[in-house]
C-alpha positions in Angstrom: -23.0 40.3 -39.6 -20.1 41.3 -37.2 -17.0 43.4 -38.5 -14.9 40.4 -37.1 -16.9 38.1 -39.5 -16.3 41.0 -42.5 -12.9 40.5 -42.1 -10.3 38.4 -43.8 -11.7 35.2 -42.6 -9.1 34.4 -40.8 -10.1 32.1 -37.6 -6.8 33.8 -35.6 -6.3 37.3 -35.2 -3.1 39.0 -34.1 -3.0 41.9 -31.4 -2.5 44.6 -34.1 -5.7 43.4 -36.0 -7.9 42.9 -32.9 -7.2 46.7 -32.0 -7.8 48.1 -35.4 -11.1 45.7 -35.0 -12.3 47.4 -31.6 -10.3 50.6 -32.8 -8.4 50.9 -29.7 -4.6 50.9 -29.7 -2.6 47.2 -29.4 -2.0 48.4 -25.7 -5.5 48.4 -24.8 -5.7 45.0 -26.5 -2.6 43.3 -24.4 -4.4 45.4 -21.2 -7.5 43.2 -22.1 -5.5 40.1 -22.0 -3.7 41.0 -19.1 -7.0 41.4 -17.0 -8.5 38.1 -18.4 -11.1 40.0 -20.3 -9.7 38.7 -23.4 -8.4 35.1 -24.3 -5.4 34.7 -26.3 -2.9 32.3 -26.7 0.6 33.0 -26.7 2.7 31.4 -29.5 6.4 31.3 -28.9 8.0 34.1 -26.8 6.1 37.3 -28.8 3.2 36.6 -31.1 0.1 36.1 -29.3 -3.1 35.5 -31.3 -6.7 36.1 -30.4 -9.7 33.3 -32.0 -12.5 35.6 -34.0 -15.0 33.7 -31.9 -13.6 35.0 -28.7 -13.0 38.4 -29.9 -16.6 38.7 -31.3 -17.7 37.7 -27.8 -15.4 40.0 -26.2 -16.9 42.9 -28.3 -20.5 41.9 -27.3 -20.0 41.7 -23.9 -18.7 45.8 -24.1 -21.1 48.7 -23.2 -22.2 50.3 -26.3 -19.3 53.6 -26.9 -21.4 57.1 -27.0 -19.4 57.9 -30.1 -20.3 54.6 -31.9 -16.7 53.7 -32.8 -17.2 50.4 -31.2 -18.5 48.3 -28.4 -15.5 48.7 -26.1 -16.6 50.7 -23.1 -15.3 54.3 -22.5 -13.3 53.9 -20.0 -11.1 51.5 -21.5 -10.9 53.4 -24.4 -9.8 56.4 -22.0 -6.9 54.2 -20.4 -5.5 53.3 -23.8 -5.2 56.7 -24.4 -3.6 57.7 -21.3 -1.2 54.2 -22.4 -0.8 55.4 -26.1 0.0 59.5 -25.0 2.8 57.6 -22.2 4.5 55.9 -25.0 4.7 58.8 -27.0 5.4 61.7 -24.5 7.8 59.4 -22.2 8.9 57.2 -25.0 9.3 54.0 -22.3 7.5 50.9 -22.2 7.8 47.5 -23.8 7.4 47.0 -27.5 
């Protein structure tokens, strides 16, 4: 049985939830989207929600991480910390 499935039981999932899911930041997450890696749907001018289904699939679709923190592949856990350390050092970006 999948984290995802663990969870709540909620059949939408917000940004923030999905990243503590993959445990990447909400960056990553809204980087995922961005690519078309991830579906979500966008509902009104700011909330965007992700189904569990697609999530789940999106998490099985990842090369295993060496440090078994989750499915998503290294180097997009690299570029969300190079996004994360950005927002903190430079303190620009859109919230």
């Amino acid at each position: 049985m999948s984290q995802i499935t663990r969870s709540s039981g909620k059949r939408f999932l917000t940004v923030g939830e999905a990243a503590e899911i993959c445990r990447v930041c909400r960056d990553t997450i809204r980087a995922e989207i961005e690519r078309g890696h991830l579906a979500a749907t966008r509902i009104g001018l700011r909330r965007i929600v992700i189904q569990r289904e697609e999530l789940e699939r999106y998490i099985e679709t990842r090369t295993p991480n060496p440090n078994g923190a989750s499915n998503i592949t290294s180097e997009i856990i690299d570029e969300a910390g190079q996004i994360c350390q950005e927002k903190r050092v430079g303190g620009r970006g859109v919230r």
